[in-house]
mmCIF file of the N, C-alpha and C atoms, coordinates in Angstrom:
data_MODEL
# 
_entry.id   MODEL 
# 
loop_
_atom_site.group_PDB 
_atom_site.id 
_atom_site.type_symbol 
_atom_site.label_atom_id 
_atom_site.label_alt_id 
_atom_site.label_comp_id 
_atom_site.label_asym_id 
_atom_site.label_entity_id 
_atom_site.label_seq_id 
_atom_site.pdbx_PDB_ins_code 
_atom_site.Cartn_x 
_atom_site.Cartn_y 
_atom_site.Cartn_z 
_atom_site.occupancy 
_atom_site.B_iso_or_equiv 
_atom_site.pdbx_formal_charge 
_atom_site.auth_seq_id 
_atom_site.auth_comp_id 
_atom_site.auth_asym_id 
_atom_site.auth_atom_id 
_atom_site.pdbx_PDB_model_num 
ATOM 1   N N  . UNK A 1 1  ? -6.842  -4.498  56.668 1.00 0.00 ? 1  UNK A N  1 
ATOM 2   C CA . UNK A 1 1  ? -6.806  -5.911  56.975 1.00 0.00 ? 1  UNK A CA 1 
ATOM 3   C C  . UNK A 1 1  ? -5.446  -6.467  56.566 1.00 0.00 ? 1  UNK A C  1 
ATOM 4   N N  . UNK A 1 2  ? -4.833  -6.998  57.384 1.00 0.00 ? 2  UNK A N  1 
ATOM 5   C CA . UNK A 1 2  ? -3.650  -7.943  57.097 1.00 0.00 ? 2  UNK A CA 1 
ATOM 6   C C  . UNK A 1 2  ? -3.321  -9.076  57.050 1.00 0.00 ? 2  UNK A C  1 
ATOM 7   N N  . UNK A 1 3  ? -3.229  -9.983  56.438 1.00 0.00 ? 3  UNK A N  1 
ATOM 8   C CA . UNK A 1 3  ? -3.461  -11.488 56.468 1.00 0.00 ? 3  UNK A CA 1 
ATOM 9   C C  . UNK A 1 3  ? -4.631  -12.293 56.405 1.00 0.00 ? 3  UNK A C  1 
ATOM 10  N N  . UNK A 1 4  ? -4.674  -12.916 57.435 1.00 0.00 ? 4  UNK A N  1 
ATOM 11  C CA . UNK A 1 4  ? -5.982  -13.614 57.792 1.00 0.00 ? 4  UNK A CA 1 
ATOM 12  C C  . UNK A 1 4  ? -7.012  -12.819 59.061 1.00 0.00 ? 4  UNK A C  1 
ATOM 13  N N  . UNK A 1 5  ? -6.025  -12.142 59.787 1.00 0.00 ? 5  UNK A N  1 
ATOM 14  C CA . UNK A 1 5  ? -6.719  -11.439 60.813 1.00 0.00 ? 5  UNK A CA 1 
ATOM 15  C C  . UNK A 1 5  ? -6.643  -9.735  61.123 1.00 0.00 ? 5  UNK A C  1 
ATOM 16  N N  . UNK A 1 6  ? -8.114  -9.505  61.028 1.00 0.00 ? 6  UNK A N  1 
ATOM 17  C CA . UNK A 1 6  ? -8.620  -7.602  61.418 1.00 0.00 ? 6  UNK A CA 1 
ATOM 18  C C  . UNK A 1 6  ? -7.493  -6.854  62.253 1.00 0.00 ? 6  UNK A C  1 
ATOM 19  N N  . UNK A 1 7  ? -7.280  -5.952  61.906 1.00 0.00 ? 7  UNK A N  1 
ATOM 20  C CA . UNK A 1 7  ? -6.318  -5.004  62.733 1.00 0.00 ? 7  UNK A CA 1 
ATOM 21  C C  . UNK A 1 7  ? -7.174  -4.501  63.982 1.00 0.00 ? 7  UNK A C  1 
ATOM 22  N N  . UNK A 1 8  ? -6.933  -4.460  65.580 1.00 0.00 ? 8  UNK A N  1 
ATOM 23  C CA . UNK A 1 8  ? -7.136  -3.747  66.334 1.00 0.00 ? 8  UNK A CA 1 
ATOM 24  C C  . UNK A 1 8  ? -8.388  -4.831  66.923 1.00 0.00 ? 8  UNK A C  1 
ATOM 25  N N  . UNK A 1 9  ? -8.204  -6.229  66.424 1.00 0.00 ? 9  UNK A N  1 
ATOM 26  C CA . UNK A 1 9  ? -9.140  -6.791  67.191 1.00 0.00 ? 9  UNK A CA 1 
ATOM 27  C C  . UNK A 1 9  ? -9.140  -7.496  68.685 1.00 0.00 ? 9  UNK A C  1 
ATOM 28  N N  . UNK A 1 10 ? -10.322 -6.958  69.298 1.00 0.00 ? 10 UNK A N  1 
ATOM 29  C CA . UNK A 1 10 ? -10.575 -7.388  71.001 1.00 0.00 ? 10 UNK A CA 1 
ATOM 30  C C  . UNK A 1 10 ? -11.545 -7.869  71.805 1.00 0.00 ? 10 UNK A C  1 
ATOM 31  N N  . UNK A 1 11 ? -11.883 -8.452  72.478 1.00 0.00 ? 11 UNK A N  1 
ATOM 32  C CA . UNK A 1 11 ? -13.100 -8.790  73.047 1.00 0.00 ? 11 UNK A CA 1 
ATOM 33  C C  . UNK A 1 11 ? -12.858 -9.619  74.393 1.00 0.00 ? 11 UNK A C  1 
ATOM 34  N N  . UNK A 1 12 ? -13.904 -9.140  75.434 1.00 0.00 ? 12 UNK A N  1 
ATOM 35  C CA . UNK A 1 12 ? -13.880 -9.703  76.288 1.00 0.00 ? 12 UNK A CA 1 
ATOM 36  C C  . UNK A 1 12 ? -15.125 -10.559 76.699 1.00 0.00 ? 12 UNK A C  1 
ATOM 37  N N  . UNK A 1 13 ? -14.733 -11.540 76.525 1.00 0.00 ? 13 UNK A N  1 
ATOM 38  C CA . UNK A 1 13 ? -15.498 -13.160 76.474 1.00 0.00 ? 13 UNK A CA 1 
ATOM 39  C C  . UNK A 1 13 ? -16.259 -13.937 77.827 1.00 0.00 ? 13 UNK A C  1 
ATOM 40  N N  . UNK A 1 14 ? -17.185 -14.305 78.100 1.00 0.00 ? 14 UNK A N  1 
ATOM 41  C CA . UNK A 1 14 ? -17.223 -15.027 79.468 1.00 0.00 ? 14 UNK A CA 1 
ATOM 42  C C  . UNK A 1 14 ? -17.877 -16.234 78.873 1.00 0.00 ? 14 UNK A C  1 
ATOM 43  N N  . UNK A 1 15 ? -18.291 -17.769 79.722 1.00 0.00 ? 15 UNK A N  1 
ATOM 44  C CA . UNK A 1 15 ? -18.786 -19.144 79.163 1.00 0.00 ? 15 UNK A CA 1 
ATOM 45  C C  . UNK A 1 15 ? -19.311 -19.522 80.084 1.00 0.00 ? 15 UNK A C  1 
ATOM 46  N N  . UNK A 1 16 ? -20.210 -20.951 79.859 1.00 0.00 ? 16 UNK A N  1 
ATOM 47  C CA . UNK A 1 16 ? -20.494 -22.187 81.074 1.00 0.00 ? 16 UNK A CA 1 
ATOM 48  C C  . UNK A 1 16 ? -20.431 -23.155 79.859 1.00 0.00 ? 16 UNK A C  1 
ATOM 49  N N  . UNK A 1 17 ? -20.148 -24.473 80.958 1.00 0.00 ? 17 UNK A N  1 
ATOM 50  C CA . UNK A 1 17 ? -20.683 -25.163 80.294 1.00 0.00 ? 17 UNK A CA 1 
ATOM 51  C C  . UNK A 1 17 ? -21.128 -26.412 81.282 1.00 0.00 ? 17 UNK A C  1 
ATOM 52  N N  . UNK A 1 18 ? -22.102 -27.544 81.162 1.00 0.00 ? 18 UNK A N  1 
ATOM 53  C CA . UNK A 1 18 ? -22.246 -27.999 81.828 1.00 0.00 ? 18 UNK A CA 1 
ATOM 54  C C  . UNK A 1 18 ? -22.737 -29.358 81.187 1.00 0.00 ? 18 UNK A C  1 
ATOM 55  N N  . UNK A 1 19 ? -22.110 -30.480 81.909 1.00 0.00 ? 19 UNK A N  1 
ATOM 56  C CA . UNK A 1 19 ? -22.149 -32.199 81.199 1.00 0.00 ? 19 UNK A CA 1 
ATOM 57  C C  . UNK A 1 19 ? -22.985 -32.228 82.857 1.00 0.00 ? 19 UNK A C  1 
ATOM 58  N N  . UNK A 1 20 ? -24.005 -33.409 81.748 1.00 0.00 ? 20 UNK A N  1 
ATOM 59  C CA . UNK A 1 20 ? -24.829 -33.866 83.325 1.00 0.00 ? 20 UNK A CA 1 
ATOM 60  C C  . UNK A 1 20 ? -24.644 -36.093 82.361 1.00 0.00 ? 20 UNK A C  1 
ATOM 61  N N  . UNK A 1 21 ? -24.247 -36.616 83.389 1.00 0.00 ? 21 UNK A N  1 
ATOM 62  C CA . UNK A 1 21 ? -24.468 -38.470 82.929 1.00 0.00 ? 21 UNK A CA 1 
ATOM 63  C C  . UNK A 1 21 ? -25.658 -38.863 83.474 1.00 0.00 ? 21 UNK A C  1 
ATOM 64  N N  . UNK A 1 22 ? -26.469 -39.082 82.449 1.00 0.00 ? 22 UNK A N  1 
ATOM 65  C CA . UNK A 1 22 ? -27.701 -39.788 82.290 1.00 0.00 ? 22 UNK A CA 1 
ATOM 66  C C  . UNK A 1 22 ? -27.465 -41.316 82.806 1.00 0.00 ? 22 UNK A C  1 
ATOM 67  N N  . UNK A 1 23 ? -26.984 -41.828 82.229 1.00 0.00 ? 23 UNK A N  1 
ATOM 68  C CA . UNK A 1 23 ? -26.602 -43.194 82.048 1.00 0.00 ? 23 UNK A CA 1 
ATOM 69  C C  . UNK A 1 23 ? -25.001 -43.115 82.550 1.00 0.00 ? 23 UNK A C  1 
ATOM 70  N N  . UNK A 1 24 ? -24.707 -44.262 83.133 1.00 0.00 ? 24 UNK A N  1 
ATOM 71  C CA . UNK A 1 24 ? -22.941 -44.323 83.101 1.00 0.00 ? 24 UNK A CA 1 
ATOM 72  C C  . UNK A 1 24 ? -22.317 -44.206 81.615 1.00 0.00 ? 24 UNK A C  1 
ATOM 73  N N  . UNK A 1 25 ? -23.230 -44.901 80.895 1.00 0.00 ? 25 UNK A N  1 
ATOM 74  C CA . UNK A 1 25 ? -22.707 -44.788 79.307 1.00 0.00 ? 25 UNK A CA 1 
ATOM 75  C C  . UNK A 1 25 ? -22.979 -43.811 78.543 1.00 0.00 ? 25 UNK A C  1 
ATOM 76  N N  . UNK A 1 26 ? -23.437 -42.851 78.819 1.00 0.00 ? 26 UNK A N  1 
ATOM 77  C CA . UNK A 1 26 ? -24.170 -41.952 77.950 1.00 0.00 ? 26 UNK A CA 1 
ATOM 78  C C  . UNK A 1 26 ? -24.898 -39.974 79.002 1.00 0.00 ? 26 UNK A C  1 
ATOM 79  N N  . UNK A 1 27 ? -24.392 -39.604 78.332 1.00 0.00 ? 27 UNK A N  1 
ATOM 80  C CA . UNK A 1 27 ? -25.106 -38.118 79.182 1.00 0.00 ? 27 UNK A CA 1 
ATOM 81  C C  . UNK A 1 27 ? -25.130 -37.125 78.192 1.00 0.00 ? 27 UNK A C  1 
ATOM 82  N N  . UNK A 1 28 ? -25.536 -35.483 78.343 1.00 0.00 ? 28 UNK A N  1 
ATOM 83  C CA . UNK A 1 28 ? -25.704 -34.787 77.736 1.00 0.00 ? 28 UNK A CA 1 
ATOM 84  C C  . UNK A 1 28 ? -24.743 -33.455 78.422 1.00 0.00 ? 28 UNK A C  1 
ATOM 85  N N  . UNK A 1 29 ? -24.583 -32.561 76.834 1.00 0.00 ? 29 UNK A N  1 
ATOM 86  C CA . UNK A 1 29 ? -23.747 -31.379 77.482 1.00 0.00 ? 29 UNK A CA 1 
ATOM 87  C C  . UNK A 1 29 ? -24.490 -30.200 76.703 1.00 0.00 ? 29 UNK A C  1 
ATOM 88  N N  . UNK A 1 30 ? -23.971 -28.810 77.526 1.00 0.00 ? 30 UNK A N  1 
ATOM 89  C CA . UNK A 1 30 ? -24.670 -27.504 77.149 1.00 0.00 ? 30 UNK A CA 1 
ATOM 90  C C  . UNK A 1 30 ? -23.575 -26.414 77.377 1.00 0.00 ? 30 UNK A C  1 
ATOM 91  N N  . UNK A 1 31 ? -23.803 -26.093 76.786 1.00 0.00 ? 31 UNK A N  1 
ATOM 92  C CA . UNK A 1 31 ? -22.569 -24.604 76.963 1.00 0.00 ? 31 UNK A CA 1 
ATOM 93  C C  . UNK A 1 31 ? -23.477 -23.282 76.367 1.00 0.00 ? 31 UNK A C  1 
ATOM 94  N N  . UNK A 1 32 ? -22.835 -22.125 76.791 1.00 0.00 ? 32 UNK A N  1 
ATOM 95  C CA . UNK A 1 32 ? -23.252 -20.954 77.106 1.00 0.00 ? 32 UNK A CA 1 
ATOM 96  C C  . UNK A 1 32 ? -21.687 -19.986 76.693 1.00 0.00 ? 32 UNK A C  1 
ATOM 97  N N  . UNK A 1 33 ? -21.566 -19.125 75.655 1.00 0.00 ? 33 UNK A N  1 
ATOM 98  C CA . UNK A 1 33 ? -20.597 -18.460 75.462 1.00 0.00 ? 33 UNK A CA 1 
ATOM 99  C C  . UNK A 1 33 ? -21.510 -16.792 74.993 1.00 0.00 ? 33 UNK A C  1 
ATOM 100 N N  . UNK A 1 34 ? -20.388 -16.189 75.372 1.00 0.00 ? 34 UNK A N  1 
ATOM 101 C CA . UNK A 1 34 ? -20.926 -14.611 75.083 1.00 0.00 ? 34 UNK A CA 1 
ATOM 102 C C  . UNK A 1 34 ? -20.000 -13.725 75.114 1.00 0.00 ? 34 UNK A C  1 
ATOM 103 N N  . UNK A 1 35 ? -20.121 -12.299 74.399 1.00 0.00 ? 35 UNK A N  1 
ATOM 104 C CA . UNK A 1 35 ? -19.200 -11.664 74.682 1.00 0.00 ? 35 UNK A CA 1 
ATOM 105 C C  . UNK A 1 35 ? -19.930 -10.523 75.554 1.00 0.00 ? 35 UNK A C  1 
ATOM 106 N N  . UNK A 1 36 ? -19.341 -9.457  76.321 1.00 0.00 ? 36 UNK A N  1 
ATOM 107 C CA . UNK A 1 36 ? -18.894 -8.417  77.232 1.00 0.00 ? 36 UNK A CA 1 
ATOM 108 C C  . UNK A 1 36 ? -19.301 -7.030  76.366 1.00 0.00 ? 36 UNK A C  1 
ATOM 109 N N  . UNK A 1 37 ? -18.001 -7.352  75.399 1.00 0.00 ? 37 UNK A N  1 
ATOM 110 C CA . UNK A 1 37 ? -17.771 -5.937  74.857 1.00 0.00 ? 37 UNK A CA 1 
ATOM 111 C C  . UNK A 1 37 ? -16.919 -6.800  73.487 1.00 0.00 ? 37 UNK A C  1 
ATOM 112 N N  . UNK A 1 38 ? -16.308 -6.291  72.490 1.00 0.00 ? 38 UNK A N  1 
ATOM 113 C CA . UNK A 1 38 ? -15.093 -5.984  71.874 1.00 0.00 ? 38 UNK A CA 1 
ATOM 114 C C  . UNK A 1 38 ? -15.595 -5.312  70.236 1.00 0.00 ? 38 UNK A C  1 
ATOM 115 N N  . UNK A 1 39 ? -14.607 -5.738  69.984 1.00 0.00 ? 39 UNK A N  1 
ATOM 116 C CA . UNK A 1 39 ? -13.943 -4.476  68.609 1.00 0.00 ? 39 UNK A CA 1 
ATOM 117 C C  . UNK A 1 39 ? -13.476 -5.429  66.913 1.00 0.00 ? 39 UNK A C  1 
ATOM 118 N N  . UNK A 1 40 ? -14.350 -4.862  66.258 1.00 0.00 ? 40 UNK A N  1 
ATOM 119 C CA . UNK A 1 40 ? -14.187 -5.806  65.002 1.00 0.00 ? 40 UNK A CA 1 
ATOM 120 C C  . UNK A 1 40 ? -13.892 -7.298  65.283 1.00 0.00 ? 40 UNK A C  1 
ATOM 121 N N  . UNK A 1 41 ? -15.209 -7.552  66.543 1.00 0.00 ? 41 UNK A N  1 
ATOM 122 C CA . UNK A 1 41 ? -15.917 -9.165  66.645 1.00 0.00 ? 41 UNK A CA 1 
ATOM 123 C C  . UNK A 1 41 ? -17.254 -9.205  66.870 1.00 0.00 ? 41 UNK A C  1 
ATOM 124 N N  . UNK A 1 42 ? -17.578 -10.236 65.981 1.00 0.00 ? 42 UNK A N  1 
ATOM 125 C CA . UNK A 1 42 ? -19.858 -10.193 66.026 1.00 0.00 ? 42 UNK A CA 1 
ATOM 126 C C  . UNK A 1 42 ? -19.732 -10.512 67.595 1.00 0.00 ? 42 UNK A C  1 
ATOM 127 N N  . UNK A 1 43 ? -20.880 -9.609  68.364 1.00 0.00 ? 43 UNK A N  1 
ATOM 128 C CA . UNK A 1 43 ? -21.463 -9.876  69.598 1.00 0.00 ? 43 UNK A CA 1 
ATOM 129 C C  . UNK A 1 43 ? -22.266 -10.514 69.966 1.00 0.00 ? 43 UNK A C  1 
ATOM 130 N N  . UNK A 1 44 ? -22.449 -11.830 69.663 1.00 0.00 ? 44 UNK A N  1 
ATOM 131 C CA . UNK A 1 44 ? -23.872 -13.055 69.397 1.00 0.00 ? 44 UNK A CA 1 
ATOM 132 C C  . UNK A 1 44 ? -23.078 -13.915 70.680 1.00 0.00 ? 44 UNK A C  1 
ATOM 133 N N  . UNK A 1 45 ? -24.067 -14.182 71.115 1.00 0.00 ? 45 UNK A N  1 
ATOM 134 C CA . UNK A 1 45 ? -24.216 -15.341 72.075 1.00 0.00 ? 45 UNK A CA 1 
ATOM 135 C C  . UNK A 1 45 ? -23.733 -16.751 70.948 1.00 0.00 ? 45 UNK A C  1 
ATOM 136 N N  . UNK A 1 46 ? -23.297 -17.513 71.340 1.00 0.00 ? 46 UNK A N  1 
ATOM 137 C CA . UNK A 1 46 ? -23.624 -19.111 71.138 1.00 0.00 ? 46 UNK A CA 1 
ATOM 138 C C  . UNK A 1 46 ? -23.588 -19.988 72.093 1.00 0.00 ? 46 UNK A C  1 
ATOM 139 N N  . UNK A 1 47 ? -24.973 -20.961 71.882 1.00 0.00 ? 47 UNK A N  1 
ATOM 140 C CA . UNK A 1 47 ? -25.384 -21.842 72.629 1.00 0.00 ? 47 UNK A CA 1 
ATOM 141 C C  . UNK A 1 47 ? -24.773 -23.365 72.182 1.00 0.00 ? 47 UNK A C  1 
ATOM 142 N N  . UNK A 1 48 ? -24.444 -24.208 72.477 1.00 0.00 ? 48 UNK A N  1 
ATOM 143 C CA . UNK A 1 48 ? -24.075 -25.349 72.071 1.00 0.00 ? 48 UNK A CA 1 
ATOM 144 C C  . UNK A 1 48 ? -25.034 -26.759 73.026 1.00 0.00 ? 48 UNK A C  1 
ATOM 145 N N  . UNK A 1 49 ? -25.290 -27.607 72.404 1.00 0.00 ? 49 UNK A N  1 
ATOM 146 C CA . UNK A 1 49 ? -25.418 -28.800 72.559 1.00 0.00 ? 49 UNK A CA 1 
ATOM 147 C C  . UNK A 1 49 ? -24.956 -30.380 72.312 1.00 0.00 ? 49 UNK A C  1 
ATOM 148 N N  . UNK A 1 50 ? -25.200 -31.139 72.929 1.00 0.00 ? 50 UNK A N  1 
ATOM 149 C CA . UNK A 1 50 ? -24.328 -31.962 72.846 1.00 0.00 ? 50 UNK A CA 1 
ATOM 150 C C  . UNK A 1 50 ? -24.916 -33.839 73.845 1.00 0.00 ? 50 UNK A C  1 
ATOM 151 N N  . UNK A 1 51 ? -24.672 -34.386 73.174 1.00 0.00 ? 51 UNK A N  1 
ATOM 152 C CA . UNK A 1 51 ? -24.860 -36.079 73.904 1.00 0.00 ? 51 UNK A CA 1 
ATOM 153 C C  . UNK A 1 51 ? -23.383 -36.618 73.301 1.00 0.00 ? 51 UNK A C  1 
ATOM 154 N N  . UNK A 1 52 ? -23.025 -37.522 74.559 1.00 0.00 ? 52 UNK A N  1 
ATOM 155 C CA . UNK A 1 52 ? -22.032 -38.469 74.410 1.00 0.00 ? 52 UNK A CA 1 
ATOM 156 C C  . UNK A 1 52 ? -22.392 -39.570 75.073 1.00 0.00 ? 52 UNK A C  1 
ATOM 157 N N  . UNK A 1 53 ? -21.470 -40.686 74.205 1.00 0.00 ? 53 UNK A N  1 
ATOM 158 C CA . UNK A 1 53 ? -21.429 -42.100 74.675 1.00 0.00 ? 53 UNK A CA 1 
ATOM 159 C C  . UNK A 1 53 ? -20.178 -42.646 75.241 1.00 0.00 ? 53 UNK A C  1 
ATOM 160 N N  . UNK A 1 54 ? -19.610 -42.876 75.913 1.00 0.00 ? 54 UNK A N  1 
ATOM 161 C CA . UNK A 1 54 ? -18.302 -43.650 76.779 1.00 0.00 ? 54 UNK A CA 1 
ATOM 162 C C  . UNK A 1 54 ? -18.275 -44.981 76.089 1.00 0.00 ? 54 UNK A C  1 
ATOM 163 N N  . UNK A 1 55 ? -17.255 -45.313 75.265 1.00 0.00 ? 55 UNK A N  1 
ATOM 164 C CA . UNK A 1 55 ? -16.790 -47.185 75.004 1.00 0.00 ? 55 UNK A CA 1 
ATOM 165 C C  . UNK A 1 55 ? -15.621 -47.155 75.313 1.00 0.00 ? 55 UNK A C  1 
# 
């Protein structure tokens, strides 16, 4: 290990994500991340969620 970051690290990544507006003022978001494959990186999905407001 050198520094802050693993020697020989790789991964190939794919995503979505998707905002839908409920309201003009207000909607919700979702995302979708994953990896493929790689090399000294955890292989876990993460899901994200999310609401926003527009002022």
């Amino acid at each position: 290990m050198t520094s802050l970051y693993v020697n020989d690290q790789e991964y190939v990544a794919f995503g979505m994500k998707a905002i839908s507006e409920i309201t003009p003022n207000f909607g919700l978001l979702f995302g979708y991340a994953g990896a493929l494959s790689g090399n000294n990186v955890p292989k876990r999905e993460v899901l994200r969620f999310g609401i926003f407001q527009k002022f």
